[in-house]
C-alpha positions as a Markdown table, in Angstrom:
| # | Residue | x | y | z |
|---|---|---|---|---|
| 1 | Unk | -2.4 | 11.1 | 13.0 |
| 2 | Unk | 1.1 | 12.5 | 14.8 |
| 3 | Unk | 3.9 | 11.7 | 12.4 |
| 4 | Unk | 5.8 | 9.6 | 15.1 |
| 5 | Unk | 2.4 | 7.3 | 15.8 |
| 6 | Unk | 2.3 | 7.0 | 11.9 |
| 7 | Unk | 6.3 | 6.3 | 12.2 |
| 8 | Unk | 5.8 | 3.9 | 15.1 |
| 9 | Unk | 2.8 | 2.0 | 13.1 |
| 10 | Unk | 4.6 | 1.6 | 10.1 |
| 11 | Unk | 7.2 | -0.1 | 11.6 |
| 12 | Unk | 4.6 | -2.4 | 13.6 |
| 13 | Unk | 3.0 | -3.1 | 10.4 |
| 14 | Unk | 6.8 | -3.8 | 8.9 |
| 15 | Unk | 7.8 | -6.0 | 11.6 |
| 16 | Unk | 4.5 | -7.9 | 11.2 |
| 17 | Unk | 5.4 | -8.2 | 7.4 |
| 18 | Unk | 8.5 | -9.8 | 8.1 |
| 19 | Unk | 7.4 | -12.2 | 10.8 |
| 20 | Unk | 4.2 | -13.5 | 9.5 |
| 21 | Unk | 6.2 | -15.2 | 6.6 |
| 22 | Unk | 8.7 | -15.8 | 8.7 |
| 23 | Unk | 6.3 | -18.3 | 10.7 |
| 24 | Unk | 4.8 | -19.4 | 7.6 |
| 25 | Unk | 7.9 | -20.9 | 6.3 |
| 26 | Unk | 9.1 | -22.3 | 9.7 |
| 27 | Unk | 5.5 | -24.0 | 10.3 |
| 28 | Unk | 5.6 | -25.8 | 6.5 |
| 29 | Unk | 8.6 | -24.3 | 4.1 |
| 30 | Unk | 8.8 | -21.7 | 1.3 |
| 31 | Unk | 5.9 | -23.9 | -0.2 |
| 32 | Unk | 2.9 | -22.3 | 2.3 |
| 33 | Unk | 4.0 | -18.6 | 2.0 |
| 34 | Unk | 3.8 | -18.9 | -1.7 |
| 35 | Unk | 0.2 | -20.3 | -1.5 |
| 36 | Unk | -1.2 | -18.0 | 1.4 |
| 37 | Unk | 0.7 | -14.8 | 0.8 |
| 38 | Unk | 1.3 | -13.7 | 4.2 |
| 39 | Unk | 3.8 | -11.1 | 3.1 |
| 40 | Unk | 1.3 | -9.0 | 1.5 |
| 41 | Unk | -1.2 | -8.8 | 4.7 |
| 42 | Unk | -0.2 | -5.9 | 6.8 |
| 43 | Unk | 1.2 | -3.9 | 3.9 |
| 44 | Unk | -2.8 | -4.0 | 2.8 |
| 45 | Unk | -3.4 | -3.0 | 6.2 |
| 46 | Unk | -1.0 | -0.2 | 6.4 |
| 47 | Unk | -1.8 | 1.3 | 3.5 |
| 48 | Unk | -5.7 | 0.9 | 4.2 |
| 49 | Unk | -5.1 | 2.3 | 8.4 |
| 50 | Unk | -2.4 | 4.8 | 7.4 |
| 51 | Unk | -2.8 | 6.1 | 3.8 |
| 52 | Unk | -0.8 | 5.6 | 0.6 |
| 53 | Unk | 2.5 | 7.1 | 2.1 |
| 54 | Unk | 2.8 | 4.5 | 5.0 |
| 55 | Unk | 1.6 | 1.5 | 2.4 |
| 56 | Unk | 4.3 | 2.7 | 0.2 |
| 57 | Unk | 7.2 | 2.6 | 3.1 |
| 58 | Unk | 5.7 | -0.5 | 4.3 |
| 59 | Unk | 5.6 | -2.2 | 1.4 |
| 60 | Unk | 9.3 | -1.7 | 0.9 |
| 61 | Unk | 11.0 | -2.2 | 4.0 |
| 62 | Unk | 8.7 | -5.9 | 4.5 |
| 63 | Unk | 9.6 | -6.9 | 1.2 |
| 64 | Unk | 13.7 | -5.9 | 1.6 |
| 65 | Unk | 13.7 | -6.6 | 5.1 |
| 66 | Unk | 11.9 | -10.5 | 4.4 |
| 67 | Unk | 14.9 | -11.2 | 2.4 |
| 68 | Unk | 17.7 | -9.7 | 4.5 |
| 69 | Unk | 16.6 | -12.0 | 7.3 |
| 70 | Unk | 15.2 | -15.1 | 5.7 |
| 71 | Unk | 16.4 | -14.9 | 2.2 |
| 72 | Unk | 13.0 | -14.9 | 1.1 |
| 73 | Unk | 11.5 | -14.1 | -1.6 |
| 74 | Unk | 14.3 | -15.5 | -3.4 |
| 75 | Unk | 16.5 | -12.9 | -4.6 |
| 76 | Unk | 15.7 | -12.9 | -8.3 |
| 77 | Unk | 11.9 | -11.9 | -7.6 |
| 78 | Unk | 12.8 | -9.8 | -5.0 |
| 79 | Unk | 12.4 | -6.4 | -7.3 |
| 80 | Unk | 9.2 | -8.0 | -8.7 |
| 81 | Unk | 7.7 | -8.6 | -4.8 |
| 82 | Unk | 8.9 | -5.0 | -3.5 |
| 83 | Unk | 7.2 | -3.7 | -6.8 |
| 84 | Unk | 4.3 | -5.5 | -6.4 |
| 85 | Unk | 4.1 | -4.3 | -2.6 |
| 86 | Unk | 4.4 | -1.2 | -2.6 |
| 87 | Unk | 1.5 | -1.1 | -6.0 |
| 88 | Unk | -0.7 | -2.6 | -3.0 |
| 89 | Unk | 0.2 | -0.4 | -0.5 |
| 90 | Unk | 0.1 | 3.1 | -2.3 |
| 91 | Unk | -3.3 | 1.2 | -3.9 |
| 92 | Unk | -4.9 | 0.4 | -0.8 |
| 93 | Unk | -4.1 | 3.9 | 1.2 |
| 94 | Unk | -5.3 | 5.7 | -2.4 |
| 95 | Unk | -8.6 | 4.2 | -2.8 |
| 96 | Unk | -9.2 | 4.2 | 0.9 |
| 97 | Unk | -8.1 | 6.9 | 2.5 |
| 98 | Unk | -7.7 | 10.0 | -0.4 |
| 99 | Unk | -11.0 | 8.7 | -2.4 |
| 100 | Unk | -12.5 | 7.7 | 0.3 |
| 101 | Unk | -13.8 | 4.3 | -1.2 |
| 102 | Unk | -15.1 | 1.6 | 1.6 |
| 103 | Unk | -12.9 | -0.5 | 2.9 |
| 104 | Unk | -14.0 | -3.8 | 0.9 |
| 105 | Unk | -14.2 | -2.4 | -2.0 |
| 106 | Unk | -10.5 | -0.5 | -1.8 |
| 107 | Unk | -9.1 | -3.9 | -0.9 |
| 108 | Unk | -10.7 | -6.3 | -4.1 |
| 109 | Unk | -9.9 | -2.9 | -6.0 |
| 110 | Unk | -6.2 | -3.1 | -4.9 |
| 111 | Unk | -5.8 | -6.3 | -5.6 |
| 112 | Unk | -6.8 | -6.8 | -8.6 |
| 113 | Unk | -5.2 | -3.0 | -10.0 |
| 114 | Unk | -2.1 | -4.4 | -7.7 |
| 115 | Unk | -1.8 | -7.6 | -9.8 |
| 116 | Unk | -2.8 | -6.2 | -13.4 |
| 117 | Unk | 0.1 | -3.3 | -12.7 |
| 118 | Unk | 2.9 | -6.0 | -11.3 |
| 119 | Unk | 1.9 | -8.0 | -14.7 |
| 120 | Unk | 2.4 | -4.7 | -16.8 |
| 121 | Unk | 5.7 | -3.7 | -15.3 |
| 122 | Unk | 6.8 | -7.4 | -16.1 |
| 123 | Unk | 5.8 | -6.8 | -19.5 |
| 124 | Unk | 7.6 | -3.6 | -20.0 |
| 125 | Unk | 10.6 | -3.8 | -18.0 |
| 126 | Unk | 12.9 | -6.4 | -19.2 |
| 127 | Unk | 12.8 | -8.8 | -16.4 |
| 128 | Unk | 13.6 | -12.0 | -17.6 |
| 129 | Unk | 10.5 | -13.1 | -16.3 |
| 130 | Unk | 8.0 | -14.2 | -18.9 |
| 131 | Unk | 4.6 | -12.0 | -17.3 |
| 132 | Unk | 2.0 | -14.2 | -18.4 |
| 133 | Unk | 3.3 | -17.4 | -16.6 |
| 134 | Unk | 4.5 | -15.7 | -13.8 |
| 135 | Unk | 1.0 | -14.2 | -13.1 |
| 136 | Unk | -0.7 | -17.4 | -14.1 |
| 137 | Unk | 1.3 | -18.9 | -11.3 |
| 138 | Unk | 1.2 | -16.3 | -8.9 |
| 139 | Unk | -2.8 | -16.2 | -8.8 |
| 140 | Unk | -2.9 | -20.4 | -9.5 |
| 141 | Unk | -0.6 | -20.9 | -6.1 |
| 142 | Unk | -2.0 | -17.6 | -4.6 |
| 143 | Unk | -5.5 | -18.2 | -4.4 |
| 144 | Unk | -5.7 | -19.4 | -0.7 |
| 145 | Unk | -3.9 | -16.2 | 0.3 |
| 146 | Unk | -6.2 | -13.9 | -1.6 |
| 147 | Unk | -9.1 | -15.9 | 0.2 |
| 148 | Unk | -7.5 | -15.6 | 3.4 |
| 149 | Unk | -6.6 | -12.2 | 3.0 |
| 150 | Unk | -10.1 | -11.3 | 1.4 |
| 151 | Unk | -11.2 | -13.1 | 5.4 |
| 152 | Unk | -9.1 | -11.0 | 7.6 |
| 153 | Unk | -7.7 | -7.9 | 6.5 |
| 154 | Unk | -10.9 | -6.2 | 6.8 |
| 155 | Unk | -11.1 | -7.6 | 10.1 |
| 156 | Unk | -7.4 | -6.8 | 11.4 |
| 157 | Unk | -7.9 | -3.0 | 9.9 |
| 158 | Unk | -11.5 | -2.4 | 11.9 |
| 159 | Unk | -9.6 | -4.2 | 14.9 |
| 160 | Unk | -6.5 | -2.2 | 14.8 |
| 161 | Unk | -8.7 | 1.2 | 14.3 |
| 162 | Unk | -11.1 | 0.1 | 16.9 |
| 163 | Unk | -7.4 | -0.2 | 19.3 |
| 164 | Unk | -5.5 | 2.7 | 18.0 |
| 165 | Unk | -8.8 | 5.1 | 18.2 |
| 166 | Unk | -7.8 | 6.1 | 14.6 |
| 167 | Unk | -11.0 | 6.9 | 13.3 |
């Protein structure tokens, strides 16, 4: 793909990262977009359209750019969320797209490699964070967003190749 359609994609994909929350929490509070994840949706998608790079970048700039315009995720899991997105989006474009793994699999694969490698950083790094709680809460309240996202990612990224003529 031309650099300035991967460019222009990235930030689509961005600016969907920062809005889909955004809605989540105006519709019902901070509450919903901890239970249904919608932060995490179109960095899975980048990184599954685009390739690892693009996950990377998107992963990033949706999880710095969340908080610089609605404060959310709160500022002392901020690290923890970029971390964590940018695992699933260099995951997702990894499996995918460089080992050519299908598209379901890639995306239960980066999940679950996504979540185990946020839980090990948390257990290395000295976070303050106590990993085992924090992942027991984060796949406890997550679960609806891992069901929803298990539900439509695959469908946005066969849509959105399907309308860019990707592949």
């Amino acid at each position: 793909m031309p650099q300035i359609k991967t460019v222009a994609f990235v930030s689509l994909f961005t600016l969907l990262s920062v809005l889909t929350p955004f809605l989540f929490h105006f519709a019902a509070g901070p509450q919903l977009g901890r239970m249904f994840l919608p932060l995490q949706i179109f960095v899975f998608v980048s990184g599954l359209l685009l390739g690892w790079p693009a996950g990377i970048l998107t992963g990033f700039c949706a999880a710095l750019l969340s908080y610089l315009v609605s404060g959310m995720p709160y500022l002392n899991v901020l690290p923890w969320v970029m971390v964590e997105l940018i695992f699933y989006g260099f995951l997702a474009g990894l499996l995918r797209k460089e080992l050519k793994i299908n598209l379901w699999l890639s995306l239960i694969l980066t999940m679950v490699l996504g979540r185990f490698l946020l839980w090990l950083a948390i257990f290395v790094l000295p976070t303050g964070l106590a990993p085992s709680p924090y992942f027991k809460a984060a796949i406890l309240n997550g679960w609806p967003g891992i069901l929803l996202q298990l539900a439509f990612i695959p469908f946005l990224v066969k849509i959105s190749q399907r309308f860019l003529s990707y592949e």
